[in-house]
N, C-alpha and C positions, 0 to 999 in steps of 0.2 A: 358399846354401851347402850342398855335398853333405858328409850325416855318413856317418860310418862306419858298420860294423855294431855297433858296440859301443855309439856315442852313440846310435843308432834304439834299441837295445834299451833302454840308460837310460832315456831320455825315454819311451820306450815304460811301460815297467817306473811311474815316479815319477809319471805320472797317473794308468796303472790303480791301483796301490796306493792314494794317495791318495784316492777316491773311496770307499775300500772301509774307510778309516783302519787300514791293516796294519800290523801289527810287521815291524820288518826282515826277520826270520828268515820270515815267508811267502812273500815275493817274492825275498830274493838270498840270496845265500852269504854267512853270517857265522862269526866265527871261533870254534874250538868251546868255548871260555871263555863268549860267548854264546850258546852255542847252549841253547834250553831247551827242553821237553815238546811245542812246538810244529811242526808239521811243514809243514818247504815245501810248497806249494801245486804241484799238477801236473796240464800241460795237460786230465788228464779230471778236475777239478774245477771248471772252466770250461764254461759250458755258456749258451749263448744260447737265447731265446724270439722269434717271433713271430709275433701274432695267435693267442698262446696257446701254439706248436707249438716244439716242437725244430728247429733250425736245426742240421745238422752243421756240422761245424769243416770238412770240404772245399766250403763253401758259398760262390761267389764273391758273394753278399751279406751275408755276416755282420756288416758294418757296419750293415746297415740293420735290424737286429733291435730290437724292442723294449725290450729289457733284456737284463741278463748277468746268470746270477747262479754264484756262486761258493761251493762247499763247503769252509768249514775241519774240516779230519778230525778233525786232534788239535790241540788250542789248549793253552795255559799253564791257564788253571782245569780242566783236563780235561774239557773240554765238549768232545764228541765229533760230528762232522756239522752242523756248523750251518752251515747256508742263509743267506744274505746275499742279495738285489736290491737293485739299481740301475737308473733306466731311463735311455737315451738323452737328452740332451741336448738334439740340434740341433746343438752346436757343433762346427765343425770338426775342432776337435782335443781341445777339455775337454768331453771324455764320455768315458763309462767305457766303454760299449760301444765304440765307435769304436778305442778306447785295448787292451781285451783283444780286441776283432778282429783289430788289427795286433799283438797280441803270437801270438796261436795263430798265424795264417797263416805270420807269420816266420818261427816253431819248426818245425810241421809241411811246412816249406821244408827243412830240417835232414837232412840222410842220418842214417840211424838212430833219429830224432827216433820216439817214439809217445804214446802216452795216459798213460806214468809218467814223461815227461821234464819236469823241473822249470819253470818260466816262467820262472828265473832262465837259462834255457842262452842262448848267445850262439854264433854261428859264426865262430870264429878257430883260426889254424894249421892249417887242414884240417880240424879236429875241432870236439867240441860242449864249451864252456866254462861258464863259466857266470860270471856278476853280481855281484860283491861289494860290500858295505855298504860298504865304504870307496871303492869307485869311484860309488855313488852318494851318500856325503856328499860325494866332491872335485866332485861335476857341480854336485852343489848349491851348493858356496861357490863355484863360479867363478862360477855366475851371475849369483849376489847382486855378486860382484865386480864380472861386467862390469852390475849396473843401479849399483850404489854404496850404499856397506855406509850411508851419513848417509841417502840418500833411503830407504830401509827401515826407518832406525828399528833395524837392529841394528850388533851390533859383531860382528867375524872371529870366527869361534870356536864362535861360538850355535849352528850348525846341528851336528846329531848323526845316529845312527841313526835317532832317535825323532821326527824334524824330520816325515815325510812322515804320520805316525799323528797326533801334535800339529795340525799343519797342519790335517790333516781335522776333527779333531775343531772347530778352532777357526772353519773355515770354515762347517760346519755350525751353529754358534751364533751367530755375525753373520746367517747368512739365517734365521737363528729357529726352528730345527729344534727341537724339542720335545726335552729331556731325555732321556726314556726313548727317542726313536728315535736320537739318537746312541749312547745306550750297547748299543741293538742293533745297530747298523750296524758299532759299534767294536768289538763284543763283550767291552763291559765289566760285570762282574756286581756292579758297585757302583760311588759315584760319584767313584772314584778319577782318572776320565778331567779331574776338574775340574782339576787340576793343569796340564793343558795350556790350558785357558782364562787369557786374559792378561786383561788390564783394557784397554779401547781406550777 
């Protein structure tokens, strides 16, 4: 099935996030009721390694980089620059690096696109658009729709903004991530993040 540019960019967008457990407001355009202290994330805070070394963003390997790692500038506790890594997978498609590879190359494809254009832009109508949290809750429930809402274990409704941050966090605790490195990874400064842990 060929997706559009909007679905690549979704799907793009909801594994890198997820690996990194973001707030809506780092990765898409949300509405300015949510909007909070927190600042979208933009292509030069993305920044790839390998065998140590900077990979630029015009690098036709930047899939194959070690790691990503990703600067949040300004976050909601006012924590200012803080560095997150992730390393590479292996997998096809569930890696992070693999996942913000395909999202720079696609922006930096973008006419007018540079180093403060947001990771939420998308290319539609001629111009550079950008991602909204509610175009990625609707990707989300259509999925679960088309896997079926009984074999998931939820009901219509459950999945929010905060679905892709929850997720991570709760993925990371099934594979036995140590406490303190999820609430780094999450950039949570207390153990508030437990709330997204469910009981399995």
């Amino acid at each position: 099935m060929q997706l559009t540019e909007t679905q690549r960019a979704i799907s793009q967008l909801t594994i890198g996030a997820f690996y990194f457990a973001m707030r809506s407001c780092e990765y898409c355009k949300v509405p300015q009721a949510l909007k909070r202290r927190t600042d979208i994330l933009r292509l030069r805070n993305v920044v790839f390694l390998r065998r140590g070394r900077i990979i630029p963003h015009s690098s036709p390997e930047l899939e194959y980089a070690d790691c990503v790692m990703i600067t949040f500038e300004f976050q909601k506790k006012d924590e200012r620059n803080d560095t997150v890594t992730m390393h590479a997978t292996g997998h096809k498609f569930m890696c992070p690096v693999r996942a913000w590879a395909a999202i720079i190359r696609r922006i930096r494809n973008y006419q007018g696109s540079d180093d403060n254009t947001p990771v939420s832009a998308v290319w539609k109508n001629n111009r550079i658009e950008h991602i909204t949290s509610k175009q990625i809750v609707d990707a989300i429930n259509t999925a679960a729709e088309a896997i079926g809402w009984e074999s998931l274990g939820i009901k219509k409704g459950d999945f929010g903004t905060h679905s892709i941050r929850s997720g991570g966090a709760m993925a990371m605790y099934l594979d036995e991530v140590p406490i303190f490195t999820i609430m780094m990874i999450g950039r949570w400064s207390s153990d508030a993040f437990l709330k997204y842990i469910r009981k399995q």
